[in-house]
C-alpha positions in Angstrom: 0.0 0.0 0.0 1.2 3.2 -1.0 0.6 5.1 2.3 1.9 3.2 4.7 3.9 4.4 8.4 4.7 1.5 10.7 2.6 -0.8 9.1 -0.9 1.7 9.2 -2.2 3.3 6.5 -1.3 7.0 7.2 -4.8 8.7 6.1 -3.2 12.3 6.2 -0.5 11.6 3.7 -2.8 9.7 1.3 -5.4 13.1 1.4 -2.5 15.7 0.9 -1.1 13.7 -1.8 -3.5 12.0 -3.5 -7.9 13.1 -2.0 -7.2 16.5 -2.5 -6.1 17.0 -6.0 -8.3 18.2 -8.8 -8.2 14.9 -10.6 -9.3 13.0 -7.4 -12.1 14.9 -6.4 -13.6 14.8 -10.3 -13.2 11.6 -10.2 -15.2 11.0 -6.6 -17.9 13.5 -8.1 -18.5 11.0 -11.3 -18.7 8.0 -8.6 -21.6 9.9 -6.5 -23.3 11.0 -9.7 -23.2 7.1 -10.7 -24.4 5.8 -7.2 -27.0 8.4 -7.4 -28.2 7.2 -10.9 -27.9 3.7 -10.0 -30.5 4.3 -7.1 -32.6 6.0 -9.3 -33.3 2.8 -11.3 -33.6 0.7 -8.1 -30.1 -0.6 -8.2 -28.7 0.4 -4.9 -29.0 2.9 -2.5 -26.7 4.9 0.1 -25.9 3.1 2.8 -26.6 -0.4 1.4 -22.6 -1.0 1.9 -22.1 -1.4 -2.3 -20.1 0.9 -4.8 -19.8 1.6 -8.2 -17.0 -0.2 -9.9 -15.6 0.0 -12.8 -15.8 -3.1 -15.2 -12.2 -1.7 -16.9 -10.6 0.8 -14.4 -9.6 4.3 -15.5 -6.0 3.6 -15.3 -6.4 0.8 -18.3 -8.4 3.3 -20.3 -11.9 2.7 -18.6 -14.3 5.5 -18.7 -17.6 6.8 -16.7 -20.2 5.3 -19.2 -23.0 3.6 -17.0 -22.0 0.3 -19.7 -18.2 0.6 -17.5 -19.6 0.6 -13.8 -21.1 -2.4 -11.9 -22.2 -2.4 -8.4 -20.0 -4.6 -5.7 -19.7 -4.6 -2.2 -17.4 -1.9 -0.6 -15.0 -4.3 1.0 -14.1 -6.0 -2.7 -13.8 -2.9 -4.1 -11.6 -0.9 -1.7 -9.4 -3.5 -1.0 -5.9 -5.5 -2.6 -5.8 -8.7 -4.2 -4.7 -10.5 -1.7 -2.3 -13.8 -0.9 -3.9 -16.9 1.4 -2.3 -15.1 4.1 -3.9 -12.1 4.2 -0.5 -10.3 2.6 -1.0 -8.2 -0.8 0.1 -9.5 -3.7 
């Protein structure tokens, strides 16, 4: 993990790097519209534990179109693959 002191995940470095820049927040805003859209059609709702994902991330040249995003739990899609262990891969 990129943000990492002592084995944490150091929440202030990850926002003043990363949650903070234009890019980031765009990108959050397209997510909310999404979930917002998706609970119009019955799909989800907020607080129901699920997020939009995206079926081909941004970084691979993924877009916002509502044919890209698919609704997954929040714990599968915040997280690392990971080994048996529990360690990333």
């Amino acid at each position: 993990m990129p943000y990492m002191t002592d084995g944490k995940r150091d929440y202030k470095k990850q926002n003043e790097k990363v949650d903070s820049k234009p890019e980031a927040r765009k990108h959050r805003a397209e997510n909310v519209k999404q979930n917002r859209e998706l609970a119009k059609k019955g799909l989800g709702h907020k607080g129901d534990g699920m997020d939009v994902a995206h079926v081909r991330p941004f970084s691979k040249g993924g877009g916002p179109s509502p044919s890209n995003t698919k609704l997954v739990p929040a714990s599968k899609n915040r997280s690392f693959k990971r080994n048996p262990d529990g360690s990333m891969k």
